[in-house]
Structure formats: structure tokens, C-alpha cells
PLY file of the C-alpha trace (Angstrom):
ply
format ascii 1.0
element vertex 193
property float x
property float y
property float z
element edge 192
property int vertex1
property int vertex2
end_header
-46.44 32.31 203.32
-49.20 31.82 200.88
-51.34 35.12 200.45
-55.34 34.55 199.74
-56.54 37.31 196.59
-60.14 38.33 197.63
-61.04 39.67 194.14
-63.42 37.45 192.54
-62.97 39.56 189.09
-60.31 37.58 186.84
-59.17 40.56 184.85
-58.58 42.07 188.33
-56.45 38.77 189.58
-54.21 38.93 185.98
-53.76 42.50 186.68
-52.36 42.17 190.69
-50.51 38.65 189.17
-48.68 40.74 186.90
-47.36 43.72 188.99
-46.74 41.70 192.05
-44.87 38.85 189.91
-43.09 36.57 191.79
-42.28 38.65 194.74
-45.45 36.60 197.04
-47.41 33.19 196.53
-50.81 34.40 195.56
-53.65 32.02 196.32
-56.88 32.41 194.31
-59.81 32.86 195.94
-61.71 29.45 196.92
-64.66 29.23 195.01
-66.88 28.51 197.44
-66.08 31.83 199.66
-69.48 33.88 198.84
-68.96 37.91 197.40
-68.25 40.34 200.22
-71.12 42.87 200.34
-68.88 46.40 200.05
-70.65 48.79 201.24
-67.94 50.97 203.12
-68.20 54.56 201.94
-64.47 54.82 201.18
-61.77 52.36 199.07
-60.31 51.61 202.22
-63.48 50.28 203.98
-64.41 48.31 200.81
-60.75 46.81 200.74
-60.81 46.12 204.10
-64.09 44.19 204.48
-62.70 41.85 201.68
-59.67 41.50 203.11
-61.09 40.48 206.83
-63.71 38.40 205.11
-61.50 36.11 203.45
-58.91 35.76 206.39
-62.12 34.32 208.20
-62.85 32.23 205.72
-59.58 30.80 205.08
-57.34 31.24 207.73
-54.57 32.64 205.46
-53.38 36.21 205.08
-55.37 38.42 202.79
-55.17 40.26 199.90
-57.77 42.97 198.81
-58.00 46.03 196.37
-60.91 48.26 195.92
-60.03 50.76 193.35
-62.00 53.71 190.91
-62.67 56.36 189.10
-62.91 59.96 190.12
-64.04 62.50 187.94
-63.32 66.42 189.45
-66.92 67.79 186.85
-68.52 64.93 188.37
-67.92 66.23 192.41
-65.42 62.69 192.54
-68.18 60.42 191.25
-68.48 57.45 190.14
-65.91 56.79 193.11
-66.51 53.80 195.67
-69.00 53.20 192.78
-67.47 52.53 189.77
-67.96 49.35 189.13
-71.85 49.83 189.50
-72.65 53.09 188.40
-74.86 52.31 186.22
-76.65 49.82 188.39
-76.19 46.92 189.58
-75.21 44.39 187.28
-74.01 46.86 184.84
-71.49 45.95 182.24
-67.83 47.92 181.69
-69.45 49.44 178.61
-72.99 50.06 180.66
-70.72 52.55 183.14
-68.72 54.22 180.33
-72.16 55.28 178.57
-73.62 56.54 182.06
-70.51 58.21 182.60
-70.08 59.49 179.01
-73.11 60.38 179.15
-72.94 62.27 182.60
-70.04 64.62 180.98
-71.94 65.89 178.20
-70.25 68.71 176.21
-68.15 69.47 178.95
-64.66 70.23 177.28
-63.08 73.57 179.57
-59.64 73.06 180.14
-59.72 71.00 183.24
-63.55 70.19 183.21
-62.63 65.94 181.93
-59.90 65.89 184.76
-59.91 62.66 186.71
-57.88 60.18 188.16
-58.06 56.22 189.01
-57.62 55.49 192.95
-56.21 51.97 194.10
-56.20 51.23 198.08
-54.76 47.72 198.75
-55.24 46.30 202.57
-52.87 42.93 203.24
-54.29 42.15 206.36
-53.12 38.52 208.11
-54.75 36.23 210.44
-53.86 37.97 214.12
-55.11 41.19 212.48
-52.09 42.84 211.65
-52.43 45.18 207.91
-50.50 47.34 205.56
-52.50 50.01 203.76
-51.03 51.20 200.72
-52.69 53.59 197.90
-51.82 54.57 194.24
-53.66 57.20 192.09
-53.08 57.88 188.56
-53.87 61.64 187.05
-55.57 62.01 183.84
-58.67 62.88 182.03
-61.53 61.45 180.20
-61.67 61.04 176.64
-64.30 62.18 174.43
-64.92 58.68 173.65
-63.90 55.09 173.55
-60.25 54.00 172.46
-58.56 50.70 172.64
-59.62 47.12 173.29
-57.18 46.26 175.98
-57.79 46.73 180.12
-60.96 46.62 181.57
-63.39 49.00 183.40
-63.08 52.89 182.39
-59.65 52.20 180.55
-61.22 53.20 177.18
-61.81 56.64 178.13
-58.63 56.90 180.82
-55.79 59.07 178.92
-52.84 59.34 182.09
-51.39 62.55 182.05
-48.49 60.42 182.79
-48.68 59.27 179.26
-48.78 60.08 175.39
-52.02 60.85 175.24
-53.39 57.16 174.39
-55.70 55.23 176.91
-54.88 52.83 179.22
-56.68 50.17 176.68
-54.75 51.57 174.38
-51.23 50.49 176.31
-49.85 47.09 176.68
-50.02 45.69 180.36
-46.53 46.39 180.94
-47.03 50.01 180.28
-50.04 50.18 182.22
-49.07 48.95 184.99
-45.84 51.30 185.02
-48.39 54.34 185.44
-51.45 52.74 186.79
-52.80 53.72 189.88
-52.94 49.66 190.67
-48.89 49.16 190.16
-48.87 51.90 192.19
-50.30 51.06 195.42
-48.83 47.50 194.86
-45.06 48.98 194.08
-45.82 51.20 197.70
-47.22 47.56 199.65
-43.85 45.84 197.88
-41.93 48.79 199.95
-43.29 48.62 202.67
-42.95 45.07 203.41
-39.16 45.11 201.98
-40.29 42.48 199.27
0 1
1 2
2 3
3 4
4 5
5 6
6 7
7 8
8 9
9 10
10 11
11 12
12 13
13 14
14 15
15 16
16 17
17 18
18 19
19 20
20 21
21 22
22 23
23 24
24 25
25 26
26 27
27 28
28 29
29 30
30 31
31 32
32 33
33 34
34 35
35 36
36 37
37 38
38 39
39 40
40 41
41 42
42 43
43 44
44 45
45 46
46 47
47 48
48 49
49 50
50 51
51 52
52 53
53 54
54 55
55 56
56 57
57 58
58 59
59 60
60 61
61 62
62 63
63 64
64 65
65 66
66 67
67 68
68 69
69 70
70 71
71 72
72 73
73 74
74 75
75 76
76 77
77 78
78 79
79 80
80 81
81 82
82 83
83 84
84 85
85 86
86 87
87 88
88 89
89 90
90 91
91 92
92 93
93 94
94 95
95 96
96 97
97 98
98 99
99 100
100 101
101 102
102 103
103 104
104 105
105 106
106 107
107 108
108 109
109 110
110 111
111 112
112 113
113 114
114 115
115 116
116 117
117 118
118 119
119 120
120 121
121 122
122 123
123 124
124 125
125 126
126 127
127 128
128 129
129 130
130 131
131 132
132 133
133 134
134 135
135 136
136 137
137 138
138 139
139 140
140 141
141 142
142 143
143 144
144 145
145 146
146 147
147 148
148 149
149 150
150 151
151 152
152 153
153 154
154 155
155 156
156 157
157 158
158 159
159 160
160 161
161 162
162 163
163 164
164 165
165 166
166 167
167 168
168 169
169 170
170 171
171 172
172 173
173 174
174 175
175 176
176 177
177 178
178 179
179 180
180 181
181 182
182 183
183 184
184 185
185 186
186 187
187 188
188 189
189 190
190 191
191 192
């Protein structure tokens, strides 16, 4: 059974492509489905209005992410935000400044911990779902590092790792760790894929 991707964001799509492999026939999204507004106040509520929106749209079961950062110094921001915390419209490299920014000097043991959330909702046409989350432990960097990934992956060092970024991995390392292949390796379990 083909299985729509709601995500609109192509480095997204290679990213879920590559950790779910050939396990499911991922559809891309039709072009002419319009954005989902997400404005849930959780991962979950953003994932899930994607997912519902493009079942109605296409009639096909539905796959939808919503996924970010959490920094602890930062009471969990930039969260359900991430991808516009500096604004709307704001570039990857826009969001690390605001968030470099937001950090300051703040270097205590602890004070740079964070960690990437992934919630994934496969939801299908008679409104059954499977929830699934990842996270991924680390800390931000004092700056920039890599040229791979997307989003806050410059300034992402896993604890899970050696110490180098996630841009600073290949894909297939990344996604071993990643709070993404995480939440996809629990949805793979869950449906005994």
C-alpha cells in the first residue's frame, strides 16, 4: 500500500527515504496539496494535522514528522518552533544565529544540554494511527561545524557520538543516532515491517 509523505521540505523527504529504505512505497507529496498550517502546541499535534490533512487530500495513508530542537538553558525552546525561530521565513543559518545568539557565554557543565525530538504519526484513511517518537541527547556547540544535514545539525554534537556534529557525520551515521531514525526504527517495530 502506497504511503503519502506530507513533508514538503526535500532534505526532510531524503532523510525519511533513507532510514525507511525499502521497507514501504513512499509517495511524494502532490504538488498541488497546499502547506498545512501547524499550529498544534506539541510535535504530536503538528504531525498529526499533516498527517490528517494529506489523507483528505489524497485518499492514501499518511505519513508525517514534526521534529526539533530543545535546549534545557533555553526552558526547551526553540521546540515546536524550530524551524521558525527566528521568524517566519527564516533560513537554517537565520535560527542557528538567534539561537547562538540566545546562549551567550553560557558554558556550565550542563548549561548547552539539548536534544533533537522526532514524533512520526502514520495515520490511514478510516483513521486508524501509529505514534512513534525518537530523541537524540546532546549539546550545542560553541559554533558552527560541518556542511552536511540541515537545520541545527551544525551546532548538534550527540552525546551518542565522538564529539563531531551531526553535519559533521555522513547520513548513514546520522541516522544510526538521530532522533529521526529513531522514531522511524520504533514505527518499523511497531508495524512488524
Amino acid at each position: 500500500m502506497p504511503i503519502v509523505l506530507a513533508s514538503a521540505n526535500p532534505k526532510k523527504v531524503a532523510e525519511l527515504r533513507a532510514v525507511i529504505g525499502d521497507r514501504f512505497e513512499l509517495v511524494p507529496r502532490p504538488a498541488d496539496v497546499p502547506d498545512v498550517v501547524e499550529d498544534a502546541d506539541t510535535f504530536v499535534g503538528n504531525a498529526r494535522l499533516k498527517a490528517v490533512a494529506l489523507v483528505e487530500a489524497t485518499g492514501r495513508a499518511a505519513l508525517a514528522d514534526d521534529s526539533g530542537l530543545e535546549v534545557d538553558a533555553l526552558d526547551g525552546r526553540p521546540g515546536v518552533r524550530s524551524a521558525r525561530y527566528a521568524g517566519e521565513g527564516a533560513t537554517d543559518e537565520d535560527n542557528v544565529a538567534k539561537l547562538l545568539d540566545e546562549l551567550g557565554s553560557v558554558d556550565a557543565p550542563g548549561g548547552r544540554a539539548a536534544r533533537f525530538r522526532c514524533v512520526i504519526v502514520l495515520r490511514w484513511p478510516d483513521g486508524r494511527e501509529v505514534v512513534t517518537e525518537g530523541t537524540c541527547e546532546g549539546h550545542i556547540t560553541a559554533g558552527p561545524s560541518g556542511e552536511g544535514g540541515f537545520g541545527y545539525d551544525p551546532v548538534f554534537a550527540p552525546d551518542d557520538g565522538d564529539g563531531r556534529t551531526f553535519a559533521e557525520m555522513s547520513g548513514d551515521e546520522k541516522h544510526a543516532i538521530s532522533h529521526r531514525g529513531r522514531a522511524i526504527a520504533a514505527l518499523i517495530a511497531a508495524l512488524g515491517a
